[in-house]
C-alpha positions, -999 to 999 in steps of 0.1 A, spaced: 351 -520 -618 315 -514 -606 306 -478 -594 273 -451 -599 270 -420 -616 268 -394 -585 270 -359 -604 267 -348 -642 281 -315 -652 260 -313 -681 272 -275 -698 306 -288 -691 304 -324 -705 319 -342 -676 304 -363 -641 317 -376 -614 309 -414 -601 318 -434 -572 331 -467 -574 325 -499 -552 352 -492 -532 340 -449 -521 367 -439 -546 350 -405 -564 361 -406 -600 357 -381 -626 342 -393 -663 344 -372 -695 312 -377 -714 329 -389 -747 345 -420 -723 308 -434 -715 301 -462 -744 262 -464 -744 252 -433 -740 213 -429 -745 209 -401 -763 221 -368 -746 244 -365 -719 215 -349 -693 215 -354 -656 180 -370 -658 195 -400 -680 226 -407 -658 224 -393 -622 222 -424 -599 227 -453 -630 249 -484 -623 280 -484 -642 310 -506 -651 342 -488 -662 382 -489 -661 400 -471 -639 423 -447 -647 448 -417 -634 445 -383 -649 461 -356 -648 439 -339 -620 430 -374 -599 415 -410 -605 391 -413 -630 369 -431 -648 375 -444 -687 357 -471 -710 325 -461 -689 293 -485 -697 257 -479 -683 242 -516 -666 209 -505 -657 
């Protein structure tokens, strides 16, 4: 699924994104595959992303997540 990075939680090591349908998904920082380097708001707030979707615990969210821009 297509979506974009809307939020990162840096301190905590988390983000939110939405997906191409306006579904807000939460992401854990270890789930995003191509990280480049730190997990900062600068490097991910507003990047294109391909991921899986997933249920957790606490809501949807976002797993196997992949920067495309």
């Amino acid at each position: 699924m297509d979506g974009r990075i809307e939020r990162v939680i840096e301190d905590k090591g988390f983000g939110f994104l939405k997906d191409s349908l306006g579904t807000e998904r939460f992401f854990h920082a270890s789930q995003v595959q191509n990280l480049p380097g730190k997990f900062t708001k600068a490097a991910l707030v507003n990047r294109a992303v391909t991921f899986d979707p997933d249920k957790g615990p606490k809501g949807d969210r976002a797993v196997n997540v992949r920067l495309t821009d």
